[in-house]
Backbone bond lengths (Angstrom), bond angles and torsions (degrees), N, CA, C in turn:
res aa  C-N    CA-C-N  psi(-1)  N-CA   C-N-CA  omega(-1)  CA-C   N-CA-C  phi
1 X - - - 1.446 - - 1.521 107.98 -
2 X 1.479 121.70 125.51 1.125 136.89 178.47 1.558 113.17 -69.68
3 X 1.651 122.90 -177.52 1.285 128.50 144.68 1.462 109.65 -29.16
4 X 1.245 97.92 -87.79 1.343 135.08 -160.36 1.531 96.73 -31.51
5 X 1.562 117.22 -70.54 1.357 113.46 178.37 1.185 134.32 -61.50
6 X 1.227 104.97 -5.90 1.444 109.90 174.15 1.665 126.79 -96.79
7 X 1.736 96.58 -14.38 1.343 120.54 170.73 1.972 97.87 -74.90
8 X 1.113 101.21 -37.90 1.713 98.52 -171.93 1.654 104.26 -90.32
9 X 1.132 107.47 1.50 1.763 112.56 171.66 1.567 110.57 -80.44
10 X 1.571 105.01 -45.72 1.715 113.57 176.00 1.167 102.78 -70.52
11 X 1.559 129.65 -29.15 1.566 108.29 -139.76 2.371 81.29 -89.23
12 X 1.104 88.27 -21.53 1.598 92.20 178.75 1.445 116.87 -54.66
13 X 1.828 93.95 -64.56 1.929 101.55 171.90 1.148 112.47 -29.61
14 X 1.407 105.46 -64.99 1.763 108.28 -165.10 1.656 117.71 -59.84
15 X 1.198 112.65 -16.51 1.355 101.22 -150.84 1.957 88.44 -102.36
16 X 1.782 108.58 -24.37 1.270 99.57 160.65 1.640 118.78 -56.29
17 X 0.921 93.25 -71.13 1.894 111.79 -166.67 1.273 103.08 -54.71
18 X 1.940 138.92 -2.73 1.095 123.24 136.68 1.309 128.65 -64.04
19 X 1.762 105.75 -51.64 1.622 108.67 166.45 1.382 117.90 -55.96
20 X 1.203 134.27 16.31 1.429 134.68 -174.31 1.637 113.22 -108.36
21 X 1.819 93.24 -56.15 1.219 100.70 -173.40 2.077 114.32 -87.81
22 X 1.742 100.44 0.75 1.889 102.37 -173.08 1.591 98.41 -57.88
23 X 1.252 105.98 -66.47 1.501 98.27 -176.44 1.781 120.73 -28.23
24 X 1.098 126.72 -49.84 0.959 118.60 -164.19 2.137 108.68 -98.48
25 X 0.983 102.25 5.02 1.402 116.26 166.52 0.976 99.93 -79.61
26 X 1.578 129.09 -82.45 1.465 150.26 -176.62 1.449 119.72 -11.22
27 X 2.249 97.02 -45.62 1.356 107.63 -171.24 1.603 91.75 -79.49
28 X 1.341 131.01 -46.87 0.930 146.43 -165.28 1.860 111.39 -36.71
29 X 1.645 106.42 -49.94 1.386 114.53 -166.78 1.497 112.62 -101.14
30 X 1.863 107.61 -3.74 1.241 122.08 150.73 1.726 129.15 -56.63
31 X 1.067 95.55 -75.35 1.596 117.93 173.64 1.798 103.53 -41.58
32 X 1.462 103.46 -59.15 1.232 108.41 -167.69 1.377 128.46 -66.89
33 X 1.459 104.49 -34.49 1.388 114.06 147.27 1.785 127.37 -56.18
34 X 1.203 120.19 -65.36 1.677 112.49 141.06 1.317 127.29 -15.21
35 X 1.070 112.56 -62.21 1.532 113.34 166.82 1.562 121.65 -49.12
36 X 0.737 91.20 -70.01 2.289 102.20 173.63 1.546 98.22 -44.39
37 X 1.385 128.62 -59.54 1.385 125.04 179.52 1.208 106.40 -45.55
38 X 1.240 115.23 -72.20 1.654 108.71 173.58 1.464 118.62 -26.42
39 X 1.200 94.63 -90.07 1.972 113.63 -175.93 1.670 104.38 -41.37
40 X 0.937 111.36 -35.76 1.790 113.78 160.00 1.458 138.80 -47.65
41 X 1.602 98.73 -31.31 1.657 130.28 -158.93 1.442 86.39 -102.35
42 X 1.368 104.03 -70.39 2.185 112.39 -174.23 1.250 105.03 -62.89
43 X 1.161 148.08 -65.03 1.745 150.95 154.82 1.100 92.85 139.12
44 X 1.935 132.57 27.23 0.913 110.55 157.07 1.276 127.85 -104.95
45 X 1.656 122.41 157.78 1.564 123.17 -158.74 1.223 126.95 -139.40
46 X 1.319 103.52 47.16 1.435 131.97 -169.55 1.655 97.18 -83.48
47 X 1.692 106.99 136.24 1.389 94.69 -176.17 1.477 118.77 -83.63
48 X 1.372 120.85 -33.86 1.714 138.75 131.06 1.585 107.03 -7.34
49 X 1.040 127.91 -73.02 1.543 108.67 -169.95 1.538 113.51 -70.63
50 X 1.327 130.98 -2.34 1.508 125.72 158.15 1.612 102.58 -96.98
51 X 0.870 112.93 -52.02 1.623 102.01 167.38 1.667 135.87 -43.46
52 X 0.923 92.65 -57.16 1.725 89.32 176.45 1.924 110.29 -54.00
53 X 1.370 112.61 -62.28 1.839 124.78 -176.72 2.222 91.16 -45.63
54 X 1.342 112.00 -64.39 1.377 78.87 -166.21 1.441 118.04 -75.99
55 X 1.412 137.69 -7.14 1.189 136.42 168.77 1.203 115.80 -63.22
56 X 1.658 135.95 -48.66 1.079 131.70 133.93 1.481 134.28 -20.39
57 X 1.641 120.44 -52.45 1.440 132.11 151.84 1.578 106.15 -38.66
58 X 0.944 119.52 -82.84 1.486 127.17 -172.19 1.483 116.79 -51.26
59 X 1.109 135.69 -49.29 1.141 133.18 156.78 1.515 130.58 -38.59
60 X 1.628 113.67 -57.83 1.053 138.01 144.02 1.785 112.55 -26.91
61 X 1.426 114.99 -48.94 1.496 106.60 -171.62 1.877 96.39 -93.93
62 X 1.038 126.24 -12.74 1.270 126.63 172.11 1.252 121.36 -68.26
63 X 1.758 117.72 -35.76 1.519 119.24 179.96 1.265 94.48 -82.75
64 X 1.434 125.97 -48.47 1.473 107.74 179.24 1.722 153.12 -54.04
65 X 1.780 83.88 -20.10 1.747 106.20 -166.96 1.652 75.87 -106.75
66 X 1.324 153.72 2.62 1.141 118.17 -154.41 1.576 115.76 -96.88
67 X 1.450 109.47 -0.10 1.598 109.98 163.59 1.457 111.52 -73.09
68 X 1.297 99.35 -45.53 1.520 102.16 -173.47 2.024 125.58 -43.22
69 X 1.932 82.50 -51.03 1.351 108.50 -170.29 1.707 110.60 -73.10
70 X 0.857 117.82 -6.68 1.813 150.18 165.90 1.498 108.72 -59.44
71 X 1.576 87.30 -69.37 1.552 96.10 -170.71 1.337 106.65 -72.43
72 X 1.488 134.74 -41.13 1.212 140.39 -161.74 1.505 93.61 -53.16
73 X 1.487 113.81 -80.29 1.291 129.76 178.41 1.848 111.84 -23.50
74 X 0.976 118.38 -61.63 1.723 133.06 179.72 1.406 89.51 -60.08
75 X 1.319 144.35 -68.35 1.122 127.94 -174.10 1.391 119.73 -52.82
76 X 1.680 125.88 -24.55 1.254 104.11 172.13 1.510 106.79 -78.51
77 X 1.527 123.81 -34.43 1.257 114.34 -173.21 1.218 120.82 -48.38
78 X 1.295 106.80 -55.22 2.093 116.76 158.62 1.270 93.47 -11.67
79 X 0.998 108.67 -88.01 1.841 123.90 -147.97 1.346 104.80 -84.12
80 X 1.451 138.88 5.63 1.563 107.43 158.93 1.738 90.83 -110.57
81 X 1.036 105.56 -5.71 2.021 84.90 162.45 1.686 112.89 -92.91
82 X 0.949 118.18 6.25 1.558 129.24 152.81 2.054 88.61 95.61
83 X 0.936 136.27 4.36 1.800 139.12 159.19 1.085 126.12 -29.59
84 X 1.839 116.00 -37.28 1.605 104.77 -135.35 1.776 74.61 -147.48
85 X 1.105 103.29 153.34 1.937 115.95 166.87 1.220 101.36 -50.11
């Protein structure tokens, strides 16, 4: 394995393990934003009441995406050990 391929080995990792982890960012800056609106509106500013809803969020999107995010991952492994189409 050259430079080159090994430059296109990372540029792969990364670009999985973004598509892996967006989903659960996404919910992450959803909720959390929700949250601030709230606590903005009530005037309260407890760091606990935005914390707990997206940890729950995130968790929540972790059991759900987590077949997916399984397979995604295994499918790159397939294919940068040369296994899988």
């Amino acid at each position: 394995m050259d430079g080159i391929d090994l430059v296109e080995l990372v540029r792969q990792a990364l670009f999985a393990g973004l598509v892996v982890v967006a989903p659960a960012l996404v919910v992450a800056f959803v909720v959390g934003g929700l949250m601030g609106l709230v606590q903005a509106a009530t005037g309260i500013h407890e760091q606990v009441v935005g914390l707990v809803p997206r940890l729950v969020a995130i968790a929540a999107t972790l059991v759900a995406l987590a077949p997916w995010m399984l397979e995604r991952m295994a499918e790159f492994v397939r294919t940068s050990a040369g296994g899988g189409p």
